[in-house]
C-alpha positions in Angstrom: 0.0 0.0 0.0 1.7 3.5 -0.6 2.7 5.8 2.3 -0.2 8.2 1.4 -2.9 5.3 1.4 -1.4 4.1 4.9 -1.3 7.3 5.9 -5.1 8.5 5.4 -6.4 5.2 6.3 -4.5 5.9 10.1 -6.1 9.1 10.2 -9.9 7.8 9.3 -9.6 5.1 11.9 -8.1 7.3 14.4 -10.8 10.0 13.5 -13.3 7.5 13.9 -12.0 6.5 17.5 -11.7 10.4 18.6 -15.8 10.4 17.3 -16.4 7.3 19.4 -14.8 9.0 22.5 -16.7 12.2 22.1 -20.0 10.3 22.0 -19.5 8.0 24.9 -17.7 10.2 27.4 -19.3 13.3 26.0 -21.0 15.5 28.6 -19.6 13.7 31.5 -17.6 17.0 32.3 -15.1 16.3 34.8 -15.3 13.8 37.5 -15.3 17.0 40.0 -18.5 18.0 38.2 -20.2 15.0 38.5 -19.3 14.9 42.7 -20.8 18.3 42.8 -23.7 18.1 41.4 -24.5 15.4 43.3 -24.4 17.0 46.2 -26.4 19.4 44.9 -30.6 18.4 45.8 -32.7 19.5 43.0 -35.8 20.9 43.2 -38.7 19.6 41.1 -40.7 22.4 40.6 -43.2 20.7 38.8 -44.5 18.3 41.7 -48.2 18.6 42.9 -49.0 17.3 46.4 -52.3 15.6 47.2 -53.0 18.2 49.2 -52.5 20.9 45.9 -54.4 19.1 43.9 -58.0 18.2 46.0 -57.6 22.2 46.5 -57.2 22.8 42.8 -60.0 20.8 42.7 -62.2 22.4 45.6 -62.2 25.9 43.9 -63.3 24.1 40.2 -66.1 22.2 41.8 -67.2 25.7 43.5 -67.3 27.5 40.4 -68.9 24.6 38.8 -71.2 24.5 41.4 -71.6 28.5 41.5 -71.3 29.9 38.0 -71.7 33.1 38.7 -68.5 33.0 41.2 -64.9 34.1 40.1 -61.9 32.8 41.1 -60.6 35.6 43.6 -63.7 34.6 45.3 -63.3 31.0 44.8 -59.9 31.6 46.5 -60.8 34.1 49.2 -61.6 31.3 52.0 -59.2 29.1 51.0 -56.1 31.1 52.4 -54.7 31.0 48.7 -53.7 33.5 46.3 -53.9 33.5 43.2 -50.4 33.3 42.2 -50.2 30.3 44.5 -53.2 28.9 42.5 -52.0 29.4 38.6 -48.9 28.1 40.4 -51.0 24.9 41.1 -52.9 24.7 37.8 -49.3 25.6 36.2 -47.9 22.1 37.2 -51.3 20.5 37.0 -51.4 21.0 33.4 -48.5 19.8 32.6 -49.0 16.3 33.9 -51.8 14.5 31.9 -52.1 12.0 34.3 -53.4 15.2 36.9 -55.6 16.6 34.2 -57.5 13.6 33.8 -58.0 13.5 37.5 -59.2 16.8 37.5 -61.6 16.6 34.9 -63.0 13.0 36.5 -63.7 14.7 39.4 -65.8 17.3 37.6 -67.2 15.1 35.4 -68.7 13.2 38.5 -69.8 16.0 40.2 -71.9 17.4 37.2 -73.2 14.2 36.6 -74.5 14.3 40.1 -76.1 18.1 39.9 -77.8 17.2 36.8 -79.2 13.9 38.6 -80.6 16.4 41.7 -81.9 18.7 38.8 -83.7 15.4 37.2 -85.1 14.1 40.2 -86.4 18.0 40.9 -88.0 18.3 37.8 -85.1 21.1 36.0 -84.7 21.2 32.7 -81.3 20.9 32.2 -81.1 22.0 28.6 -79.5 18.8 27.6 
């Protein structure tokens, strides 16, 4: 083979290898990094307590219940802002899993007004 053929076919493989190593250790940073952050708790931000969520759910059964009511007053006896509660319906949306709950619960609940409304004799437009 002639010096030059030798020559590119060393650099290809040892191009190849320097690829391999970039895509395997990649990212790992240095092992001092990796200790650190580590140590380091994160905070998931996202996370909705029971608790959060049967509150979120409180003040939507109230206005579902109430339609006339808005949600400062939804929120006025609950000791909740309403920053705290977009906060809430912030994380709640972006779990599916919690939006299904959510809407399950109403679901139920207006199933059960329009069964009172039946049994009184309301027309319930439906």
């Amino acid at each position: 083979m002639p010096d030059w053929a030798t020559k590119i076919l060393v650099g290809a493989a040892f191009g190849a290898a320097v690829a391999i190593g970039i895509s395997v250790f990649g990212g790992m940073g240095s092992p001092d990094a990796a200790i650190q952050a580590q140590e380091t708790p994160e905070v998931d931000d996202t996370r909705v307590t029971e608790a959060e969520l049967d509150l979120y759910i409180e003040v939507y059964r109230a206005m579902q219940v109430d339609r006339s009511l808005k949600i400062d007053q939804a929120l006025a006896d609950r000791d909740l802002t309403l920053a705290e509660f977009r906060s809430i319906e912030r994380r709640v949306q972006e779990q599916a899993r919690l939006i299904k709950r959510v809407r399950e619960a109403l679901l139920e609940q207006a199933k059960e007004n329009a069964a009172l409304l039946a049994e009184r004799g309301v027309d319930t437009g439906s």
